[in-house]
C-alpha positions in Angstrom: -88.9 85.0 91.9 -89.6 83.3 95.6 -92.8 85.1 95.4 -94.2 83.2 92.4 -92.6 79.6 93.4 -94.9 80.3 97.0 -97.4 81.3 94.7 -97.0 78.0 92.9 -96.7 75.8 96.0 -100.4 76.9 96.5 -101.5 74.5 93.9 -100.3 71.6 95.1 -102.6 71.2 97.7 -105.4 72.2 96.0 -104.3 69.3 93.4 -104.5 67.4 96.3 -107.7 68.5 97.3 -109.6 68.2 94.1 -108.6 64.6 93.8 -110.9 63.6 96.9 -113.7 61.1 97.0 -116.6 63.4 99.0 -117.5 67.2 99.0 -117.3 66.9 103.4 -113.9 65.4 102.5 -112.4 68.2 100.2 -114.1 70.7 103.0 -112.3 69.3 105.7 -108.9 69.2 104.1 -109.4 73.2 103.0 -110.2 74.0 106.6 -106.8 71.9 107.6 -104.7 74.1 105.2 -106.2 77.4 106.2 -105.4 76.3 110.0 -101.8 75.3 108.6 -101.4 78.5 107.0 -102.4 79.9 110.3 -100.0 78.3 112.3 -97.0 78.6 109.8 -97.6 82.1 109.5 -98.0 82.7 113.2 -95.0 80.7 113.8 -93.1 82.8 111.5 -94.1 86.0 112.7 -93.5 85.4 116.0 -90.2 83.8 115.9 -89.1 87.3 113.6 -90.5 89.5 116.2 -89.2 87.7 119.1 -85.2 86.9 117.6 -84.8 90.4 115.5 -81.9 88.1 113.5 -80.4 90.7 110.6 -81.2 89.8 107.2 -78.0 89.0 104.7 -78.2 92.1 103.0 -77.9 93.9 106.3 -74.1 93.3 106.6 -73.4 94.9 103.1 -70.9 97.2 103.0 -70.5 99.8 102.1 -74.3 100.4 102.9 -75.8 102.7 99.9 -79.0 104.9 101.7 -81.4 102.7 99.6 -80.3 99.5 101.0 -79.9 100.8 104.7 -81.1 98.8 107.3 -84.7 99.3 107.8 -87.3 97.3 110.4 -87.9 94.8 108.1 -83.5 94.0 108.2 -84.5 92.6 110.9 -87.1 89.7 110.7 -84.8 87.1 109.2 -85.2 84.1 111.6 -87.0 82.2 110.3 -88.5 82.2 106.6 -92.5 82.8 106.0 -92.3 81.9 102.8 -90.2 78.4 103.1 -92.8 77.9 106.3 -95.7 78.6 104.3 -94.4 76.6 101.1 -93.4 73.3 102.9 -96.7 73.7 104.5 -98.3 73.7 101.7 -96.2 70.8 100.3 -96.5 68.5 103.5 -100.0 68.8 103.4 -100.6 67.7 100.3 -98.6 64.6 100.3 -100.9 63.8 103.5 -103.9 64.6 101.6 -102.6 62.7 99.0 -103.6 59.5 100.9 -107.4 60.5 100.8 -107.2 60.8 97.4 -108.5 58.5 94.1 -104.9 59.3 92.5 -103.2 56.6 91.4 -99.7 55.7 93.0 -97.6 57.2 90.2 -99.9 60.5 89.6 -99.4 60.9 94.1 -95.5 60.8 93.9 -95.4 63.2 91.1 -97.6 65.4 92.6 -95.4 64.9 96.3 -92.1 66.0 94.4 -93.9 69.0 92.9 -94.7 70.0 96.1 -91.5 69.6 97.7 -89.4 70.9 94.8 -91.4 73.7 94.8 -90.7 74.5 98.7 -87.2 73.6 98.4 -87.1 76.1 95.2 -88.4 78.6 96.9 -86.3 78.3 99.8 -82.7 78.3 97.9 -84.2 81.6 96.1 -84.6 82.9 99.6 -81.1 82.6 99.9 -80.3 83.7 97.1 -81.9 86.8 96.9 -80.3 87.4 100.0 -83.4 87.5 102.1 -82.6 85.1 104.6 -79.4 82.7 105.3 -79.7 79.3 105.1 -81.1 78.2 108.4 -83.3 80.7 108.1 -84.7 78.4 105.2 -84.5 75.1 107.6 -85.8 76.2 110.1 -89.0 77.7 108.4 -89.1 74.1 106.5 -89.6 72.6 109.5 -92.0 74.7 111.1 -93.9 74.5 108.0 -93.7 70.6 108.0 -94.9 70.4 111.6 -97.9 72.8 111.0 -99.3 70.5 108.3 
């Protein structure tokens, strides 16, 4: 289910984006959410491969062979896809202020974004992918990369 709420949270932006004035405008704000995908991503990967932080599911016991620990146990810290889904939120509220939207239509658009992050974030967690910090932490790098 976090896979389709990320999924999701890639509409937002693009909301955002068709809702500009100018086609150099709408290019410019594309290129600025590949580079934020870039830099969540990157951020993500290399915080996984440099902390090794077990994932939840890693402490059950008792350990069944299909659920054994495997080299992916072990990229919890911190969370791609709440990195890559507040990204995606944070830069669309920004783009949002480029846009011919009207006040109510922006904060609508803003909450979709972040409930989308957030929901994709708690489903993280409750899939048992990731513990909660995992989640904050790859909220924030994905807010600061937008």
């Amino acid at each position: 289910m976090s896979h389709l709420a990320l999924a999701a949270s890639f509409a937002v932006p693009a909301a955002s984006i068709s809702g500009m004035r100018s086609s150099g405008d709408r290019k410019a704000a594309w290129t600025a959410l590949v580079e934020s995908h870039f830099i969540a991503q990157g951020a993500a990967l290399f915080s996984k491969a440099a902390f090794r932080r077990p994932r939840p599911s890693a402490y059950d016991i008792p350990c069944r062979p299909e659920k054994r620990p495997d080299a992916d146990s072990f990229h919890s810290f911190f969370s791609s896809h709440a990195s890559m889904a507040f990204a995606n939120a944070m830069l669309a509220g920004l783009l949002l202020n480029e846009s011919h939207f009207q006040p109510g239509q922006k904060n609508r658009i803003w909450a979709a974004g972040m409930a989308l992050a957030a929901s994709t974030g708690m489903l993280r967690v409750a899939a048992r992918r990731h513990f909660p910090t995992d989640v904050l932490a790859g909220a924030l790098a994905g807010c600061l990369s937008a």
